[in-house]
NUSEVO-624355 format. One record per residue (C-alpha): residue number from 1; x, y, z. Coordinates in Angstrom, 2 decimals. Example, Ala and Ser with C-alpha at 12.3 -4.5 7.8 and 13.67 -1.06 7.14 Angstrom:
resi, u, v, w
1, 12.30, -4.50, 7.80
2, 13.67, -1.06, 7.14
//
This chain:
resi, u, v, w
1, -21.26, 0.40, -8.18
2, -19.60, -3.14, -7.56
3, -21.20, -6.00, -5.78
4, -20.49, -6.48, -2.20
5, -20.51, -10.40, -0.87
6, -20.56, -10.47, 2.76
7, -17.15, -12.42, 3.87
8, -17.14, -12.40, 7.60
9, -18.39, -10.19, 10.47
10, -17.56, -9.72, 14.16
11, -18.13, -7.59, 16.96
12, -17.65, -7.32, 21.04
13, -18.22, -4.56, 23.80
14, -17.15, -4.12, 27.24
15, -17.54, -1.40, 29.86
16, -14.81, 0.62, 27.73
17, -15.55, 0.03, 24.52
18, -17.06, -1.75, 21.81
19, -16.36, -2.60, 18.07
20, -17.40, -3.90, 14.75
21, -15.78, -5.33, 11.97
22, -17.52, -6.40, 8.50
23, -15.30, -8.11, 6.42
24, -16.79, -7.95, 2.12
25, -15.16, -8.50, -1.46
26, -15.48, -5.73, -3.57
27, -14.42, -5.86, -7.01
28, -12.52, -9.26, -6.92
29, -10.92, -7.08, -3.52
30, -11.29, -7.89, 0.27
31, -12.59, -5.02, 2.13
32, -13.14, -4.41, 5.64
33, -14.84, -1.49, 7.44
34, -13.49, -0.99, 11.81
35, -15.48, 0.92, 13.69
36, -14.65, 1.11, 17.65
37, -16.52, 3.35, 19.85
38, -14.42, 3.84, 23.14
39, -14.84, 6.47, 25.89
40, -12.69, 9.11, 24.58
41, -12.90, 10.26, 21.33
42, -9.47, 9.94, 20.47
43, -9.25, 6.49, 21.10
44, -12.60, 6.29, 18.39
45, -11.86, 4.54, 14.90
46, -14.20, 4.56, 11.64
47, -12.15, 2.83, 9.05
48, -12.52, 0.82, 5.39
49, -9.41, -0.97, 4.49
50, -8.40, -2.83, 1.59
51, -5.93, -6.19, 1.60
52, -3.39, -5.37, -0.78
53, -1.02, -7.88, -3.10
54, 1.48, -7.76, -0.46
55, -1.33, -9.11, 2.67
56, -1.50, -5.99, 4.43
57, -4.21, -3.35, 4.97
58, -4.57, -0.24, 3.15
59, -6.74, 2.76, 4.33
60, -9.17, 3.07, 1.27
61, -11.52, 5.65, 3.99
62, -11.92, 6.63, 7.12
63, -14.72, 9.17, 9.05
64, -13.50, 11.36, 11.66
65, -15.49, 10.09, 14.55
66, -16.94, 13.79, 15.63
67, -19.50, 12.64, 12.68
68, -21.22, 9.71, 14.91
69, -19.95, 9.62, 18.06
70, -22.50, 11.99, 19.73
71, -25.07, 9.38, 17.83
72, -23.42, 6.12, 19.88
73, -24.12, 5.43, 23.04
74, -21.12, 5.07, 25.73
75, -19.58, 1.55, 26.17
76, -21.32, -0.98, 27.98
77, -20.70, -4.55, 28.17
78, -24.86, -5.13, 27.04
79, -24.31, -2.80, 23.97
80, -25.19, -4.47, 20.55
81, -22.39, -3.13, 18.56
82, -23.64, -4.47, 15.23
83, -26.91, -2.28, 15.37
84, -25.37, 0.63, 16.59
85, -21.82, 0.71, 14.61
86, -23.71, -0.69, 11.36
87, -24.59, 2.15, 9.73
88, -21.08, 3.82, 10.17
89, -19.78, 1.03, 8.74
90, -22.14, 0.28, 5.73
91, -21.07, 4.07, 4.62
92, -17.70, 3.11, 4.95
93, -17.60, 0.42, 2.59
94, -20.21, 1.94, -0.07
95, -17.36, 4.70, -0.46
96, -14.51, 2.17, -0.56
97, -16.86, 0.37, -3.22
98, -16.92, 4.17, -5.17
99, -12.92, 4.10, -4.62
100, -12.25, 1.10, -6.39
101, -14.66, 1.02, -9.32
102, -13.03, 3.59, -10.26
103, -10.72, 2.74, -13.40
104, -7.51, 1.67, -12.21
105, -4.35, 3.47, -12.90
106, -2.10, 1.93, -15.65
107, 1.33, 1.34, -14.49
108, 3.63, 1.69, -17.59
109, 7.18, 0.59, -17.25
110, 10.06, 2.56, -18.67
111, 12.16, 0.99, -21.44
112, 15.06, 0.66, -19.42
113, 13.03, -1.60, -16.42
114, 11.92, -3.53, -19.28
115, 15.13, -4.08, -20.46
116, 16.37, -4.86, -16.89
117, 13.18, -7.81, -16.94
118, 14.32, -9.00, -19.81
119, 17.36, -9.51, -18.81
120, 16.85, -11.30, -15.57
121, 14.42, -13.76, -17.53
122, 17.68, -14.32, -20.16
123, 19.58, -14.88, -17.44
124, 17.85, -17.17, -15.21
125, 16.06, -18.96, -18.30
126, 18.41, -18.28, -21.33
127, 17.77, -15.86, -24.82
128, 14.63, -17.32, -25.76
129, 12.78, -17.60, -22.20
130, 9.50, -18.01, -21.64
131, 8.07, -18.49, -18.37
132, 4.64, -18.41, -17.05
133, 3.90, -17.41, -13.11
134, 0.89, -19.12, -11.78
135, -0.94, -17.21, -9.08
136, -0.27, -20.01, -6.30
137, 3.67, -19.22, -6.72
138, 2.87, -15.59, -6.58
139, 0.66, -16.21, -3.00
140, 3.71, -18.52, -2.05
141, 6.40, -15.65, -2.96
142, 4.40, -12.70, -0.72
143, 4.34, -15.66, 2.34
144, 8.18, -16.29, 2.32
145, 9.87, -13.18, 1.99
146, 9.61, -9.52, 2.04
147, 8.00, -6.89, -0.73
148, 9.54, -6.93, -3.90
149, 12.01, -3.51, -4.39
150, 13.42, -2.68, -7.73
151, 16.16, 0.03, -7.17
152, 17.26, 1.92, -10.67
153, 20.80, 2.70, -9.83
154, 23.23, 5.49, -11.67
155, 25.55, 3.36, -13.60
156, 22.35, 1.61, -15.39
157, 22.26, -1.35, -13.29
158, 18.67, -2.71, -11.54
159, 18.72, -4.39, -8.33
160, 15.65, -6.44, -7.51
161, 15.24, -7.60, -4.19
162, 12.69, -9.51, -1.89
163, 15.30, -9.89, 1.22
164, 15.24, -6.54, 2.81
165, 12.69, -4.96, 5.43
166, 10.73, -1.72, 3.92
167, 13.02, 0.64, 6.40
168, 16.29, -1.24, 5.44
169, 19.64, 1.34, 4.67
170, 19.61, -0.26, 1.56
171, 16.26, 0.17, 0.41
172, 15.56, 3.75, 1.66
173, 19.27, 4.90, 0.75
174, 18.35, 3.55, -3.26
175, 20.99, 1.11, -2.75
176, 23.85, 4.14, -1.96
177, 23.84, 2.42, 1.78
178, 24.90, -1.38, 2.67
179, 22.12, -3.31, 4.34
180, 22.06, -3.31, 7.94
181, 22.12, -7.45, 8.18
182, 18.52, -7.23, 10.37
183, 16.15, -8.48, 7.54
184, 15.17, -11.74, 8.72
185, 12.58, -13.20, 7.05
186, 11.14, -16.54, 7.07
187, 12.27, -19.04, 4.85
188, 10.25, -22.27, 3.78
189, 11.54, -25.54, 4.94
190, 11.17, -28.59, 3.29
191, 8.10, -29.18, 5.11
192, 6.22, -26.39, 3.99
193, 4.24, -26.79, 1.15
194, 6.57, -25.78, -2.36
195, 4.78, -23.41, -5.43
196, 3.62, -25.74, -8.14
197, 5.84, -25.54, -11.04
//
């Protein structure tokens, strides 16, 4: 199983609930188990969440909270969250750890996508391209602008796009719809700090 290094921790509690949060890098990944104990159980969270390439967090795992709730105490603004949500949390992130040593799945493009990459490189580059993308351009691309979509379209054209939302017409119509002109992202000024080249 991978090596967990401890990246940050918090917790709090008040008469309704209380929480914990351990923050770890597994595999070369940032990991982070929630726990919150509140007074209902539906309000209760165990969770272990991975950041993916695009900054967000992915559920990895989660326990349904019937499995330690009746082992927490109810909120109080004394309780000492670490101690008590610990252990829920520690399971948490030795199954996320499971999850991603786990061999990871090869993604292999079709012929055609290639094609459509190796066209965009000819065309923004020229016939004999070569380009290399360093991972501080990469970081810099995922900060100003919106997930990469590649859209396959009938006629053997490829669109690909970083300036619509996730829920844009265009994206979930597959590019049959026209965009709805709401996908404002933010764009870098000349201020802001520019990808090295």
């Amino acid at each position: 199983m991978p090596t967990m290094i401890e990246r940050d921790e918090s917790s709090g509690a008040d008469s309704h609930r209380y929480h914990y949060i351990r923050v770890v890098e597994i595999a070369g990944r940032i990991v982070r188990a929630r726990v919150e104990r509140c007074l209902y159980l539906g309000q209760c969270l165990a969770v272990a969440e991975v950041l993916n390439d695009t900054m967000h967090w992915t559920s990895l795992a989660a326990e349904a909270p019937t499995t330690w709730i009746h082992d927490t105490p109810d909120p109080a603004p004394h309780t000492r969250a670490v101690t008590i949500l610990g252990p829920v949390a520690e399971r948490l992130l030795h199954r996320a750890a499971v999850i991603l040593a786990s061999p990871p799945t090869t993604r292999i493009l079709s012929p055609h996508l290639h094609g459509a990459i190796s066209a965009l490189l000819a065309t923004c580059y020229g016939c004999d391209a070569e380009t290399r993308v360093h991972a501080d351009q990469i970081n810099w691309a995922y900060t100003w602008g919106g997930a990469l979509h590649i859209i396959e379209h009938p006629d053997g054209s490829v669109t690909f796009t970083k300036s619509h939302r996730d829920d844009c017409p265009f994206i979930t119509s597959r590019g049959t719809r026209d965009c709805d002109e709401n996908c404002d992202f933010p764009r870098p000024t000349f201020l802001d700090r520019e990808p090295s080249q």
